[in-house]
C-alpha positions in Angstrom: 69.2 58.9 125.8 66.1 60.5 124.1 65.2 63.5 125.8 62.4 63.3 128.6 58.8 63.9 127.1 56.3 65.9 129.4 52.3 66.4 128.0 50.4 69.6 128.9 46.9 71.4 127.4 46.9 75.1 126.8 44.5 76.6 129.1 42.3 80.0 128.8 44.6 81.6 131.7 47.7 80.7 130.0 46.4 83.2 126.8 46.1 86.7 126.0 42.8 88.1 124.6 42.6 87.0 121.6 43.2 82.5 122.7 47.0 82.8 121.9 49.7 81.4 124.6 50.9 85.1 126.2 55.2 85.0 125.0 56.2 84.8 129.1 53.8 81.6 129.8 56.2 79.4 127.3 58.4 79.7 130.9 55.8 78.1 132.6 55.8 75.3 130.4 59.4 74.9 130.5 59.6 75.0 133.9 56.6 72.2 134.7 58.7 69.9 132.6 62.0 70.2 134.3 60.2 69.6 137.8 58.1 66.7 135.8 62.1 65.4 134.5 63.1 65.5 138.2 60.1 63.8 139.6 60.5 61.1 136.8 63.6 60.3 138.7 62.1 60.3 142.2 63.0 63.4 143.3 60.4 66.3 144.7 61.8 69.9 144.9 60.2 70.3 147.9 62.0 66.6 149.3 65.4 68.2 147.8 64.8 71.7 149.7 64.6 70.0 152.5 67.1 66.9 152.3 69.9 67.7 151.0 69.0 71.5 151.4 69.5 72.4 147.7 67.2 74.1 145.7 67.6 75.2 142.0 66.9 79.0 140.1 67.5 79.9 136.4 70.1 82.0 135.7 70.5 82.2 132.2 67.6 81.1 129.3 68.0 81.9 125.4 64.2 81.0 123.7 63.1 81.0 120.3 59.6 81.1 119.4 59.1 79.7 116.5 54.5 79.5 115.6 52.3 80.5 118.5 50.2 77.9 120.6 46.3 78.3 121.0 43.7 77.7 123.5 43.1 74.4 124.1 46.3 72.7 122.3 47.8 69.4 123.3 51.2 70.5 123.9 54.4 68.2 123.9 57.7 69.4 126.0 61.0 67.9 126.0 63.5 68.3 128.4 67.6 67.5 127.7 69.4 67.5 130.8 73.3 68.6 130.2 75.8 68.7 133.4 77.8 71.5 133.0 80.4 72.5 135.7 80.0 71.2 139.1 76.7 72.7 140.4 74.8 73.9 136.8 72.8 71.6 134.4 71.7 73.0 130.5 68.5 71.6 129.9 67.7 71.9 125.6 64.2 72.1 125.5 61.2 72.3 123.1 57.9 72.5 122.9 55.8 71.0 120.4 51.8 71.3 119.1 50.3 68.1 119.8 50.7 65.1 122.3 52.6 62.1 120.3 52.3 64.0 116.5 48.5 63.7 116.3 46.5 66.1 114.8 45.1 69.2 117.5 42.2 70.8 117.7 41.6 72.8 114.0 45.2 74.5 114.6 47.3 71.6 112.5 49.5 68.4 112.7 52.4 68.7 115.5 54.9 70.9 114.8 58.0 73.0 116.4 56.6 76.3 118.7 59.4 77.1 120.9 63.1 76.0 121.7 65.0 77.2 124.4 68.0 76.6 126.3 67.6 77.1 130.1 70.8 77.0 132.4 69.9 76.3 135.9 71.9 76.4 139.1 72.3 74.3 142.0 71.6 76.0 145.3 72.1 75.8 149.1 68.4 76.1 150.3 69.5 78.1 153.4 72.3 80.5 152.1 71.8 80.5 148.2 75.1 80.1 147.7 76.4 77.8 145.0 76.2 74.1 146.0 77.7 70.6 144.2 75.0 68.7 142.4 73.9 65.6 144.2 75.3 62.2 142.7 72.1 61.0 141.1 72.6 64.3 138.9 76.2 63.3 137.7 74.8 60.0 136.9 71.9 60.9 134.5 74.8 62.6 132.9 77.0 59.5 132.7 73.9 57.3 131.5 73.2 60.1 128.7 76.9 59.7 128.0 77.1 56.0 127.9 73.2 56.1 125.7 75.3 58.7 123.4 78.5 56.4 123.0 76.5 53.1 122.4 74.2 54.4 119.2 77.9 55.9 117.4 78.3 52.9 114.3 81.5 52.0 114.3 82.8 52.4 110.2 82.3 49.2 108.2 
């Protein structure tokens, strides 16, 4: 399963002074692209909050930055969903200068900025207690699983 692909522009409040992305924003980014991965499946976190009741918070996150984004780059994110346990998901995530590989701005061709690993929790919205992921969650795992097993060649 290639991982889900999420577009975005760097804007002047996402920068410091001097029309670089400020190091915490990078989060923001990350985090618009896991809620844009959940929407992609028909799922709001607001809808989730409510119905089922669950809610999800980071609780762990490892990030490399790699080259600094500017004002007004086209930035590409990917997102990499990963079950793990009963009620956490790793999402592998990058984020890349330009939309598609095209050339940006006067900054360069696309290339790497940022990777990061985000592990996220499932929550019960009212007690904020650990909670099962829902079903459709396990399956995007299982599809991932079965996209992984079908592109393995088989030795000649």
């Amino acid at each position: 399963m290639s991982p889900f692909r999420w577009e975005s522009r760097v804007y002047w409040e996402d920068t410091d002074g001097g029309g670089i992305v400020y190091y915490a924003n990078y989060l923001r980014f990350l985090e618009r692209a896991r809620t844009e991965w959940l929407r992609s499946l028909g799922y709001s976190q607001r809808t989730l909050a409510e119905e089922p009741g669950i809610v999800f918070a980071v609780v762990s996150l490892n990030i490399e930055y790699r080259k600094p984004a500017r004002l007004d780059d086209e930035l590409l994110i990917t997102c990499e969903p990963k079950v793990e346990g009963a009620a956490s998901i790793v999402f592998a995530q990058r984020i890349y200068r330009g939309g598609g590989g095209t050339q940006v701005v006067d900054h360069g061709p696309a290339s790497l900025l940022v990777e990061a690993s985000a592990r996220v929790a499932c929550l019960d919205a009212r007690t904020l207690r650990p909670r099962r992921l829902p079903a459709f969650l396990a399956d995007v795992e299982m599809l991932a699983t079965a996209q992984r097993r079908s592109n393995i060649k088989e030795p000649s």
